[in-house]
N, C-alpha and C positions, 0 to 999 in steps of 0.2 A: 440541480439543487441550488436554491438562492444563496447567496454570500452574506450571511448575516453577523459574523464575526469580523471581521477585519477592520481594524482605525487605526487613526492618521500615527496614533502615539505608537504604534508597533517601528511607524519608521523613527525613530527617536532612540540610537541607542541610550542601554545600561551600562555606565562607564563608571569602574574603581573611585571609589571618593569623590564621587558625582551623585548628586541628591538624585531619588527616580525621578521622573515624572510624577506630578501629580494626580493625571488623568490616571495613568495607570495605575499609583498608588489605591485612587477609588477602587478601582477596579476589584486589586486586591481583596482589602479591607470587605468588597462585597462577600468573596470567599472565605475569608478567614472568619467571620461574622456569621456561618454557616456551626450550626452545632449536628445537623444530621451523618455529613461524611458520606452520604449516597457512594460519594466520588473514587473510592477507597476499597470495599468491601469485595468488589468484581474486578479488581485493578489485577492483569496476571504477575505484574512485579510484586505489588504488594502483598498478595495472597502466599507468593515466594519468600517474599525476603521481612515482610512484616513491618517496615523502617515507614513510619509516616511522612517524613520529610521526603521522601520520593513517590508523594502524591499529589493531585491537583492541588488538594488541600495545604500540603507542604510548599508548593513553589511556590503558590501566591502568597501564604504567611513568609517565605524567607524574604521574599521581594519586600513584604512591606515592614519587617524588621528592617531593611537596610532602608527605605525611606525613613525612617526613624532612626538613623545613625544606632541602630543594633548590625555589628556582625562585619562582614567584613565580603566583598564579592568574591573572593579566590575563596572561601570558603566553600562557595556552593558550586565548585567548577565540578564533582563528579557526581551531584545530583541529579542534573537533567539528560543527563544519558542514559539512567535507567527509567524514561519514559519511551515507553513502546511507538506511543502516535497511533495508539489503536483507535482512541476516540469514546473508549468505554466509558471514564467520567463525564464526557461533555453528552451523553445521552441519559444520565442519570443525575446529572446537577439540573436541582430546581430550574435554577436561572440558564442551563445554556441545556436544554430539551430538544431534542428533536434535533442535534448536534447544531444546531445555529446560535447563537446569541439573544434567547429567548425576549428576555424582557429589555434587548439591549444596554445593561447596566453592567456587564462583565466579561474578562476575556473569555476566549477559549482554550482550553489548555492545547493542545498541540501548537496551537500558533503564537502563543506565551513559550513554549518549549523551542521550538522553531527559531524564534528570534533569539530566546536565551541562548542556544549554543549559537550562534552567529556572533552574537556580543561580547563574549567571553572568547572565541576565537579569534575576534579583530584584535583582542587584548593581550593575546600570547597565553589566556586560560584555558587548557585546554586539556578532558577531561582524562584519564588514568587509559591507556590504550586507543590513546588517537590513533598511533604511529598507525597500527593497521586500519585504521579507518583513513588514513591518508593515502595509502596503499592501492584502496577500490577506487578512490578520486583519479589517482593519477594514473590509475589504469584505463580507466572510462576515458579520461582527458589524451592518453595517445589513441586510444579507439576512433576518437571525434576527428583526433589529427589522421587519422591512417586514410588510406584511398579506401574510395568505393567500395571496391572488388570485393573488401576485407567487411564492409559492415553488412553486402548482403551475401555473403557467400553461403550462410544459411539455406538461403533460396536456391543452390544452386539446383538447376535441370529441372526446375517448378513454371520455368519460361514465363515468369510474371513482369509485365510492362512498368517502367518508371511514372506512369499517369493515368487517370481516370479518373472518375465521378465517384465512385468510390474505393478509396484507399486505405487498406492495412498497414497501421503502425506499427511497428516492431523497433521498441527499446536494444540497449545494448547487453541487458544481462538475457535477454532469451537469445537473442544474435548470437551471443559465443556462451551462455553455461548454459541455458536448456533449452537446445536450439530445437529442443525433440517438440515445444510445443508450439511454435510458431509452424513447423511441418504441417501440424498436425495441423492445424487454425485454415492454412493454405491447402491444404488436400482436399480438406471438405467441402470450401465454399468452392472450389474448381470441380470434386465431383457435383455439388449441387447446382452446378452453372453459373456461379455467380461473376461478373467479368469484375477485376479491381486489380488494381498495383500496388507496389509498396515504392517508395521512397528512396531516390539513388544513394543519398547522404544524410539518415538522419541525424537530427543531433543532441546531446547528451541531455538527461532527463534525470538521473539518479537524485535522489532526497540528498545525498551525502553531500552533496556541491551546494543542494538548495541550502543547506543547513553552516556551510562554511563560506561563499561566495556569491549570494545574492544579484550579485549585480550579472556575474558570466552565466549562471542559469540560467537569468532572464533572457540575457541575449542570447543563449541559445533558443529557447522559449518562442523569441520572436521569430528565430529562424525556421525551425520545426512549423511555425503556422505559414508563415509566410511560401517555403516550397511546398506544402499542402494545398495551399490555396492554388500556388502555381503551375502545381499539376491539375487542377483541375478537380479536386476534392471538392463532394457536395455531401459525400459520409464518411466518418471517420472509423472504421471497425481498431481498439486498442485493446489487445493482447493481454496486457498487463495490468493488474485491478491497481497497484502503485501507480501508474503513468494515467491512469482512466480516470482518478480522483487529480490527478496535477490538469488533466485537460479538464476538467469539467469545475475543478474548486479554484485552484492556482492561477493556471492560463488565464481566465478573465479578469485575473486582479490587476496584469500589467497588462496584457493586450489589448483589451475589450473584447466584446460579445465575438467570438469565435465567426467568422465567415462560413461556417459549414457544420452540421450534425455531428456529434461525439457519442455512438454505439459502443458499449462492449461485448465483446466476441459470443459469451454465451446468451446473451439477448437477441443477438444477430442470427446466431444456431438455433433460438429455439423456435424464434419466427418463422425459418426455415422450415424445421420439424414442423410446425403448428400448420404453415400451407402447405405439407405434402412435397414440399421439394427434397428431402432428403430422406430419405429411404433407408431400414436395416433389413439386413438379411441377414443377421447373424446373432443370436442370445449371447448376452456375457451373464453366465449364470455363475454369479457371486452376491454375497450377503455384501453390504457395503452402507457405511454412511457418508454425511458429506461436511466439510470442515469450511466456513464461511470465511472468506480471505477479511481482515480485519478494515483496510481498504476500499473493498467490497459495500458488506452489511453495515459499521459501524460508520464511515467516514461519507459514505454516500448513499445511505439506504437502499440498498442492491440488493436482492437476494430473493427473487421469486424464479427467474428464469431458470439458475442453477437444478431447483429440485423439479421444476416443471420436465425439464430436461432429463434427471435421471427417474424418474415417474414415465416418463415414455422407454426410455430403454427397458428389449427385450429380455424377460429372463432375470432380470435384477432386484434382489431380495433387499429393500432398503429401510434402513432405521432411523432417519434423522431429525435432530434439534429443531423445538422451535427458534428463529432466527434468533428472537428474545433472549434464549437461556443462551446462545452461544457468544452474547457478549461477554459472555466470562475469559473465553477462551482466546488464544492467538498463538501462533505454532512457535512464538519465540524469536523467530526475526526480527517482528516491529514493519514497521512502513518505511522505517528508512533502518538498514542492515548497517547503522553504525551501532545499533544494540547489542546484535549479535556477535560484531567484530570485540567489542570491548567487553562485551559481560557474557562470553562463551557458556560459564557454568549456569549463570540464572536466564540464560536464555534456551539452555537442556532443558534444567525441570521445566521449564513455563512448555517446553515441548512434549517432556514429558511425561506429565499432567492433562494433556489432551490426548496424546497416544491411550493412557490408559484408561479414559473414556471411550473411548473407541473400540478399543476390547471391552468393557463392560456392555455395551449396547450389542455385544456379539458379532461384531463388522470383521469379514478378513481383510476387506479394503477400504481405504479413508479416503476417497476423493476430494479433489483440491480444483478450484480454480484460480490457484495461482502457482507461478512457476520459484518463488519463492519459497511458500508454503511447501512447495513437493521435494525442495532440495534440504530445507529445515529437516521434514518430517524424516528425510531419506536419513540423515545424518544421525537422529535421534533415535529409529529404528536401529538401527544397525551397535549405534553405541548401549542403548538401554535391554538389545533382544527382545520386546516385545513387537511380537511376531503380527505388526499389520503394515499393509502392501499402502505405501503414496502414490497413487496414480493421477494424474491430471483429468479431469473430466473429458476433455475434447479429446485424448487418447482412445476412450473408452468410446464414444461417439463415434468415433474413424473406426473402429475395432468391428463396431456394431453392421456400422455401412459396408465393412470387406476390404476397408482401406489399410493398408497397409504402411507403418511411420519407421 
């Protein structure tokens, strides 16, 4: 997807009793100068919590209140945390359609959000329940420090090689909290014959650091391309629809044009499927729909291989969304799980509220393809008892083939 948002003025912090920019000020004023509100309407915070000032609409007016000496910057420090990054407004703003920077005259909100919490962090601003979002940082950050052994022990007795043409990336939250899906990812393409490695040392990727540390993301960033490159990576198969938009949006904005192809795993599966390399013998015979990882659909227009894929499995009674209507939805995480960590209860309902969509279309199970979405959904089943099953798609794929995770 081309990079059609991103300018020079994003590197230019927002500092306390510092005029904005003025480029960005424009910017603003484009949005605020919007009487529709597209931006708002499908927004799952807003639909939750109702508060306009925690919409596109709201940040860029508060931005350009403070260029006009209205207001005060510690004012707006727990606004931009109840922005998901699903990417929902910037597919329905006039001006930034087709999530790019349409007519080039205006931000885009995630990377307006993105910077704001970095600016406000360099500041000491910082929003109502960082502390646990500081928590997953420095967790991640001894993960990166720890040996080898520790970041693929996921893979253990899968006897996959450190190098090849092409290589499976696996982040740190599948590596240690659902490790069940990279399994699953590696079983398949080995029963389908497919020869690939993963990475002795990858390194840290989570949104939580992009969002408070700009500069050690990057350089992690470079090093993640750089040992990919060094193994010998001509394709990049990535796991995680989070890390799959940082390789394809992110990565090229400090590294340049990536030395090698950036696949996600269920486009890589279904290729598979489509030339006969991978074979079921087995029906999963369940009602089921499918929940578009926000990531995915919204931030990188992804979303045909997912149902191509449960449309081939045997046995499978499915009911699902056009991609369209499911920009309303997002399982509550956000893109970067500092939503979740800080806004616990508005990030239930927003889970919710898709849960119970999901029993209305009559589904027992909500297939995911992300590992994210499947730990949300698990948490919000079990708290809310409505009774539908989070399964990972490539779960069900392995299930289908005899594979066993």
């Amino acid at each position: 997807m081309e990079i059609l948002s991103y300018k020079k003025f994003y590197e230019d912090p927002v500092k306390k009793g510092e005029k904005v920019d003025e480029e960005l000020s424009k910017d603003c004023y484009n949005v605020f100068a919007c009487r529709h509100k597209f931006c708002r309407e499908w927004c799952p915070d807003y639909v939750e919590e109702g508060n306009e000032s925690y919409t596109s609409y709201g940040y860029h007016t508060g931005l350009l209140a403070l260029s006009r000496g209205d207001g005060d910057l510690s004012e707006m420090k727990n606004a931009y945390i109840h922005c998901l990054e699903c990417g929902q407004c910037e597919l329905k703003c006039p001006n930034t359609m087709f999530g790019g920077d349409f007519y080039r005259v205006t931000t885009t909100t995630v990377d307006l959000v993105r910077k704001m919490r970095r600016d406000l962090h360099a500041q000491g601003i910082d929003y109502d329940g960082f502390e646990e979002v500081q928590k997953v940082i420095d967790d991640f950050k001894a993960h990166d420090a720890g040996p080898d052994e520790e970041l693929t022990s996921w893979a253990a007795g899968l006897d996959l090689p450190f190098a090849g043409e092409t290589m499976m990336f696996v982040d740190y939250y599948n590596a240690f909290q659902t490790r069940e899906v990279p399994i699953a990812a590696a079983k398949i393409l080995k029963a389908a014959g497919v020869e690939f490695g993963i990475l002795k040392h990858p390194h840290i990727t989570t949104g939580e650091l992009y969002e408070t540390d700009e500069a050690a993301w990057v350089d992690a960033a470079k090093k993640n391309v750089e040992a990919l490159k060094a193994a010998g990576a001509k394709t990049v198969i990535v796991v995680n629809p989070h890390e799959y938009s940082y390789f394809i949006k992110e990565y090229p904005r400090y590294v340049g044009e990536l030395p090698f192809d950036v696949v996600f795993i269920t486009d890589y599966v279904n290729d598979l499927i489509k030339a006969g390399t991978i074979k079921f013998v087995k029906p999963y015979n369940k009602k089921v729909t499918f929940h578009d990882p926000c990531s995915l659909n919204k931030l990188c227009g992804n979303y045909k291989a997912p149902r191509e894929i449960i449309e081939a499995l045997p046995g499978t009674h499915a009911e699902i969304d056009d991609p369209v209507l499911q920009w309303k939805y997002c399982c509550g995480n956000g893109v970067s799980s500092a939503f979740r960590k800080a806004l616990p209860d508005v990030s239930y309902k927003i889970g919710v509220r898709r849960l119970k969509h999901a029993n209305d279309v009559g589904a027992e199970v909500l297939l995911v393809a992300c590992p994210h979405c499947k730990d949300m959904f698990a948490e919000t089943k079990t708290k809310s008892g409505i009774n539908i099953e989070p399964v990972h798609i490539l779960e069900v794929v392995a299930y289908c083939m005899g594979i066993e995770v």
